[in-house]
C-alpha positions as CSV (number, residue, x, y, z in Angstrom):
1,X,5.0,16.5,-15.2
2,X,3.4,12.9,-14.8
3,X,4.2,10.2,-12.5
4,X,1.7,11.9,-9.4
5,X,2.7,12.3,-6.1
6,X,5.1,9.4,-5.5
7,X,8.2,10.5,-7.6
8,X,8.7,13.8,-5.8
9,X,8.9,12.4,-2.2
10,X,11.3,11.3,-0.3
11,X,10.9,9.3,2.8
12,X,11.6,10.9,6.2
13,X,14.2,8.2,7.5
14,X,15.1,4.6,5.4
15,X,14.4,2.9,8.7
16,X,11.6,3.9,10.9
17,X,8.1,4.6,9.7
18,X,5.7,6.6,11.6
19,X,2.1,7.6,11.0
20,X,2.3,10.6,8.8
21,X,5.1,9.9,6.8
22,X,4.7,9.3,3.2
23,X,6.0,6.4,1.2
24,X,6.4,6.4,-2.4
25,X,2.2,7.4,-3.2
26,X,1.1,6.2,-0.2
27,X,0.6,8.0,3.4
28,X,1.3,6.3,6.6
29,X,-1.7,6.1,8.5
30,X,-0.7,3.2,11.5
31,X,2.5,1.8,12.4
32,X,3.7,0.0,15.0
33,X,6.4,-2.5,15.8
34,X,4.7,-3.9,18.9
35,X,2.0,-4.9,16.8
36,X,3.7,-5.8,13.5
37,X,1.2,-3.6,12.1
38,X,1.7,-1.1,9.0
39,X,-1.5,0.6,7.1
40,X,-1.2,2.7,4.3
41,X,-3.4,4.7,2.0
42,X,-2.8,5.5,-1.3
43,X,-2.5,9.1,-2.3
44,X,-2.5,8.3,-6.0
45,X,-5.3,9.9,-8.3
46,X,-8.0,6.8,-8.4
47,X,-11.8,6.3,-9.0
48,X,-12.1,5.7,-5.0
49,X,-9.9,5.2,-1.9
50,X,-7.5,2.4,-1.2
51,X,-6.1,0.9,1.5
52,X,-2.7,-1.8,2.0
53,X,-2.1,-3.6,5.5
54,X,0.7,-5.8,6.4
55,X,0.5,-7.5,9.3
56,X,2.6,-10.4,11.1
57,X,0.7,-12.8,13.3
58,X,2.4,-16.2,14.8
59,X,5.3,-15.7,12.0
60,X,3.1,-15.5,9.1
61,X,3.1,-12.0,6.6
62,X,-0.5,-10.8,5.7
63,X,-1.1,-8.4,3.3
64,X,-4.3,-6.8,2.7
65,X,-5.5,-4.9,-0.3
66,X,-8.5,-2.8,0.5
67,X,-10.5,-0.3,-2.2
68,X,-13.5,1.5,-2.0
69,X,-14.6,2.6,-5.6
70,X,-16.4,5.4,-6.3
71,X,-19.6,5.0,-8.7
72,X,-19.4,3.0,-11.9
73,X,-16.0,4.3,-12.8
74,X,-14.3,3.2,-9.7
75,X,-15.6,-0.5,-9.8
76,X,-15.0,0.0,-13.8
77,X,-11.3,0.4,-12.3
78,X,-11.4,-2.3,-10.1
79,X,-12.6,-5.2,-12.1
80,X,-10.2,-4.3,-14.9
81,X,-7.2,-4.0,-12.5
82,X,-8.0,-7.0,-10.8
83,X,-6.2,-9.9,-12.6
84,X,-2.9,-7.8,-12.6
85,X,-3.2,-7.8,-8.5
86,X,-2.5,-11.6,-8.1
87,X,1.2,-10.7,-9.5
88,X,1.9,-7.7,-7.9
89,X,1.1,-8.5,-4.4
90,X,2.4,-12.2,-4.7
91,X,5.8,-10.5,-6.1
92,X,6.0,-7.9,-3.4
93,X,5.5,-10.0,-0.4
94,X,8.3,-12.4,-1.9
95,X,10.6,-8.9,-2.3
96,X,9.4,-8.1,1.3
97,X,10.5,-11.7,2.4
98,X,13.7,-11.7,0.5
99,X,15.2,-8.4,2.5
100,X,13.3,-8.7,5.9
């Protein structure tokens, strides 16, 4: 009844991703082992489009959070959101870390 798209999916396989897929409420738009490259976009109802990256170059994990708001409300959304960010992607790259 609530909850959007994420909590009636399932993922394709626990191991491999591939382009397409879905993962939780976001879609799988690039992924490749070769380049230690995954990009995702978020299918969950917001005021604009957003985008998450993890990369691995020379051993180090980057993770990059990109949105594209839409009007007022969507950078509304943003700047109110924004604070919470520092703990949610610090405590999922150190979840990330902990079982890779």
């Amino acid at each position: 009844m609530s909850g959007g798209v994420g909590l009636r999916r399932g993922r394709r396989d626990d191991q491999h991703l591939a382009a397409g897929d879905s993962l939780d409420f976001w879609r799988v738009l690039y992924a490749s082992k070769e380049e230690k490259r995954l990009l995702l976009y978020a299918e969950m109802k917001l005021p604009g489009e957003a985008w998450l990256e993890f990369k691995i170059q020379d051993g180090i994990l980057f993770q990059t959070a990109t949105f594209r708001p839409l009007g007022l409300l969507g950078r509304l959304y943003w700047y109110s959101v924004l604070p919470f960010h520092g703990f949610i992607f610090r405590g999922m790259i150190g979840n990330i870390a902990k079982t890779g």
